[in-house]
N, C-alpha and C positions, 0 to 999 in steps of 0.2 A: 578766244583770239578775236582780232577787231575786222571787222569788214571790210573787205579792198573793193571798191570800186576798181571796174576796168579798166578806167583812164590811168587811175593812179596804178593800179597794178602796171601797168603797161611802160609808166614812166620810171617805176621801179626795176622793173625788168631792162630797160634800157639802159640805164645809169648803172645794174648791175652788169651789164653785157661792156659796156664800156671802160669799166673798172678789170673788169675777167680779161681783156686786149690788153690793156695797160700791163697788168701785171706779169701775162705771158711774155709782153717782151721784155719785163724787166727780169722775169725769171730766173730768181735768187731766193735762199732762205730768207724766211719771215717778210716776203717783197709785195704781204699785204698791210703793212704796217698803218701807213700816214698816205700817201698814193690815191688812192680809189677813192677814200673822200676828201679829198679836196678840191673845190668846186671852181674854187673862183683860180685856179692857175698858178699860184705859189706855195711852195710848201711853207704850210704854219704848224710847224713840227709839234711845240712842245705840248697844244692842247690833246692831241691824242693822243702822244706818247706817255700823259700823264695818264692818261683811261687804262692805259695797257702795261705801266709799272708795277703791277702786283706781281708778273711772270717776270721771270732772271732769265734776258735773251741770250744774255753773254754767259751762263751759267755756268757750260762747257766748251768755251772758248778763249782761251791766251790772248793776250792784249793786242798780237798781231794777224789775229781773227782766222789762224787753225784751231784745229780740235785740238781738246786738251789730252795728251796721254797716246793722242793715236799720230801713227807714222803712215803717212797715206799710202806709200809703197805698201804695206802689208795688206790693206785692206782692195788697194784696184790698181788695174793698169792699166794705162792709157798708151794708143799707138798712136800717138801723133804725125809720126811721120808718116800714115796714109792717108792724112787726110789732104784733098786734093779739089779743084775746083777747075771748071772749065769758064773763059771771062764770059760765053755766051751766055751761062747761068745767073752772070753777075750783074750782067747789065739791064735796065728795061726797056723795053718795048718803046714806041715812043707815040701810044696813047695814054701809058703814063703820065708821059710827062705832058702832053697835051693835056689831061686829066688836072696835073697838079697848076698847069699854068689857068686853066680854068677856074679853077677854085682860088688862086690867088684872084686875078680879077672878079671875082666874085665878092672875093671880101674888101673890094676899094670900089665896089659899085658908090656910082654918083647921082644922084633923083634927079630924073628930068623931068618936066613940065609939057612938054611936048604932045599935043592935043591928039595927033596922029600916030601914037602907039596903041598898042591894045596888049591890056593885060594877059598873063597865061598861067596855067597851075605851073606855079613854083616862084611865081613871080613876088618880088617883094614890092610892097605901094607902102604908100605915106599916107594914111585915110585918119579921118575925124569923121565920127559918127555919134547920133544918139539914139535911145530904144526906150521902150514900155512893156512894159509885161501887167497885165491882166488892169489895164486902165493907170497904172504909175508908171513913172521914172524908173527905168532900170539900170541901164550902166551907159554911160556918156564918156566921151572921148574927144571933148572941144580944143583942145591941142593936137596938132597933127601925131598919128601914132604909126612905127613901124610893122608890118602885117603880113608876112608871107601866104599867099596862096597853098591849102593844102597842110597850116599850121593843126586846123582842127580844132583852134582855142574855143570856139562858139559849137558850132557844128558843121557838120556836112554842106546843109544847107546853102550859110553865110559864105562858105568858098565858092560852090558855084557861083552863086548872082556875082563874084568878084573879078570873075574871067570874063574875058571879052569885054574891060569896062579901059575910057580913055580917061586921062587926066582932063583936071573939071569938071566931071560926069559926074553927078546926082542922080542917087536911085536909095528906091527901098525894098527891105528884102523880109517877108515871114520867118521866122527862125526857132525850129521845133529844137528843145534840148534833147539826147538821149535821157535813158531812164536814171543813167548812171551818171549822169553830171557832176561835175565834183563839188559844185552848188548847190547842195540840197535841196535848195528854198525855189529854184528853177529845174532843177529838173524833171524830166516829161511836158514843161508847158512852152508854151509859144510867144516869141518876143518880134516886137516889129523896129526894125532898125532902120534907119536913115542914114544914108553913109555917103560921104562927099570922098573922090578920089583924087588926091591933092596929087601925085606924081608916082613913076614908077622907075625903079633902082635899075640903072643900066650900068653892064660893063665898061669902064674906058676901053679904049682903042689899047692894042698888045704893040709898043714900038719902044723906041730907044727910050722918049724921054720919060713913057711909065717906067721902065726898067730903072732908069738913073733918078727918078723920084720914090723909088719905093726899094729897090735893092742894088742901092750903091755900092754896099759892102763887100758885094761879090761879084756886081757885075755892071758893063756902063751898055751893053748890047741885049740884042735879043736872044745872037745866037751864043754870045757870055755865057746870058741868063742860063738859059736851056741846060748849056755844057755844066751848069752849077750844079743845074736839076740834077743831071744822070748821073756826076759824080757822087751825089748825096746819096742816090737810090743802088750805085756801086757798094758804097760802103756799110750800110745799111743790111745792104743784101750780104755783105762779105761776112757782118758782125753777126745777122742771122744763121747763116750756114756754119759759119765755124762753132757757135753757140750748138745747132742741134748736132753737129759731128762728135761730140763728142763722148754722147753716148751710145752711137754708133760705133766708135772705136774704142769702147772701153769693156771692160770688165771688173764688175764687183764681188770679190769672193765672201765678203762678211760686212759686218756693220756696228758703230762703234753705240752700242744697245742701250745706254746710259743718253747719249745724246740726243738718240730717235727716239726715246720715250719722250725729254724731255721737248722735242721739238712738234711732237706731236699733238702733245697740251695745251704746248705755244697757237699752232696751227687751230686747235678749237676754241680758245680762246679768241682771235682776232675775227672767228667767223661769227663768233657771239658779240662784240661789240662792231662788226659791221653790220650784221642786219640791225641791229639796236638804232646804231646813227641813220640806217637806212630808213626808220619807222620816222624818226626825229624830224630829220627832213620832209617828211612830207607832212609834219604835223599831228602823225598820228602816236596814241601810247603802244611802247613795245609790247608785245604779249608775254607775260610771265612763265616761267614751265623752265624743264631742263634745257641746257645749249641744243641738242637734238630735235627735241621740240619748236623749237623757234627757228630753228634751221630748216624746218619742215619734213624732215627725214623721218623714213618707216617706220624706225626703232633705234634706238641707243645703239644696238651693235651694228645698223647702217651705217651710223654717222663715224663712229668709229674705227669701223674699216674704211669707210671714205677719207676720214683724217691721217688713217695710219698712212694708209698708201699714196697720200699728199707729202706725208714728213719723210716716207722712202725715198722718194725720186728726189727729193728735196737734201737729202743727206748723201745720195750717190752724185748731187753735182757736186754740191760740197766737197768730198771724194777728189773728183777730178778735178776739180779745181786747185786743192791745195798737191795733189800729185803733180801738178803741172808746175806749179809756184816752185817748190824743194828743185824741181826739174830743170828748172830756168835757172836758178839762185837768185830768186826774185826778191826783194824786201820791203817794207811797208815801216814808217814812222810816223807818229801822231800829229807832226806838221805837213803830210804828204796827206791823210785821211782827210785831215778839218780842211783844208786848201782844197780837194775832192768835192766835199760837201758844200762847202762855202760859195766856189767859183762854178761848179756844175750844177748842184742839188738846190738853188733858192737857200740855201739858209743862213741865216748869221752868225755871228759868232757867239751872241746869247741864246740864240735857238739850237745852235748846234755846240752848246758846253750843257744846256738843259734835257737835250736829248741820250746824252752819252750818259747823264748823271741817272737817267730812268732806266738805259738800257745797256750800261757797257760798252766799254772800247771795241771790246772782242768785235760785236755783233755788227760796228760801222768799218772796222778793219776788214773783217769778212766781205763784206759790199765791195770794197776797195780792191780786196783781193784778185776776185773776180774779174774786175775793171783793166786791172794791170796782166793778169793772167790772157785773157781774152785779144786784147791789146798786145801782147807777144806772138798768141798765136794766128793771127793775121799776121803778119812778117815772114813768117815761117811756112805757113800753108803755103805747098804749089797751087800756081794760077797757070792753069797752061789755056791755048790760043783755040 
């Protein structure tokens, strides 16, 4: 197997942690599909779904994305009618929403020039720099470049000298690489950098007219804005809790044993071509060896009870979900699915006739399902005061 350096381990580890978030709140059968790696923010469905068309996701699934053969009353029951919420649970706090109104200004920071700031760790600057390493040219930066304080891209080092520096300020700073640099050719040795601080990313001002330049949509105030916030974080909170209630109030007497095997192959399969794309990404070659293997696990029958007991939980929402659908007299059509995917999920209409051609109706109706099902039972949950 191939050598991880710690940076790059580290960034794998992140990318995988952020993918494992994703997925728990999408958490649905096979909802490691296309998701997790997708980098750049839209789903570009068909290139991975072609990776992953060797497996028939819809294999045991009807066009309208139940199990084939099975009557979900026989297998569980769900009380829905105890599930219940109180709105204090529902709402956030409101350094949430401080939180989130921070982070929106954050991301409309504007550079200022301003001679009389002084940078700080976390701070983003605008710098142009050049360096040497052992009598040459090492890496230059003669266009102004964006830099967070505490990025780490250099080293330890280079973020210190970067604090406490104002705009215009020239300085130079020694810069020892770790051992582990993902630069081979530099690291463990020492680069001297010259670095000019062209300006530092300041928040705008939080009032009416940033709100009506940046979220007109929802709101022309501050305290609009806000009340936009908390109703997002209502709903959010509402779709969470009703999602984990339900296997709180359920009961599964059996399992429809044909489907959880096959979901369960499915489920090792996608964790074998996500670390695969995960090696890709970083440039390096995947390691050869069983799925188990490269998944890093003990032994085969690790990984295998690891996956079984992924595709169980996996097969008992399934379960309640479609008990709840029969329950409702809920229904699902192929212009209702593609209109889902199309207007919510990024995809087009050639992305999403090439995804269903690799993977079944079944398997995007099932998604659907879920949607519609979940979406009923908020309506229905008591919200008491």
């Amino acid at each position: 197997m191939s050598e991880i350096s710690k940076s790059k381990q580290k960034r794998m580890d992140q990318q995988h942690q952020r993918s494992v978030q994703h997925r728990q709140k999408a958490a649905a059968t096979f909802w490691k599909i296309a998701i997790p790696l997708v980098i750049v923010g839209a789903i570009v469905a068909g290139i991975y779904f072609y990776q992953l068309s060797k497996l028939d996701y819809s294999r045991y699934l009807n066009d309208n994305g139940s199990i084939k053969g099975v009557k979900a009353s026989d297998y569980v029951t769900v009380n829905d009618e105890n599930i219940s919420f109180s709105k204090a649970e529902l709402l956030p706090d409101d350094s949430q929403i401080d939180s989130d109104i921070d982070s929106d200004l954050s991301s409309h920071q504007v550079l200022s020039e301003d001679a009389g700031l002084l940078s700080s760790y976390g701070d983003k600057l605008s710098i142009t720099y050049t360096s040497t390493m052992d009598g040459a040219a090492y890496k230059n930066a003669e266009d102004p470049t964006d830099y967070t304080i505490g990025d780490g891209t250099f080293s330890s080092d280079f973020d210190d000298a970067l604090q406490d520096r104002a705009p215009g300020e020239d300085f130079t700073v020694s810069v020892t690489f770790d051992d582990d640099y993902e630069d081979a050719d530099a690291a463990g040795k020492t680069a001297e950098f010259n670095v000019h601080v062209a300006g530092i990313y300041q928040d705008p001002e939080f009032d009416d007219a940033y709100v009506q330049q940046y979220h007109s949509d929802v709101a022309s105030t501050t305290e609009e804005y806000r009340q936009s916030l908390i109703d997002k974080h209502y709903e959010d909170n509402l779709s969470s809790k009703v999602e984990e209630s339900l296997s709180q109030n359920s009961v599964v007497s059996k399992y429809p044993s044909a489907y959880l095997d096959n979901l369960s192959r499915v489920i090792a399969d996608q964790e074998r071509n996500y670390m695969i794309q995960m090696y890709q990404m970083f440039g390096m070659t995947a390691p050869s060896g069983e799925t188990w293997e490269i998944m890093g696990a003990a032994s085969e029958e690790e990984f295998k009870a690891t996956t079984a007991a992924q595709a169980k939980e996996e097969v008992e929402k399934s379960l309640e979900i479609q008990y709840l659908f029969d329950k409702y007299g809920l229904s699902t059509s192929d212009a209702d699915v593609r209109s889902y995917y199309i207007n919510e999920n990024g995809f087009t209409d050639e992305s999403f006739d090439e995804a269903v051609k690799a993977n079944g109706k079944g398997f995007y109706a099932q998604q659907y399902m879920k949607k519609i099902v979940l979406d009923k039972l908020k309506e229905v949950v008591k919200i008491t005061e």
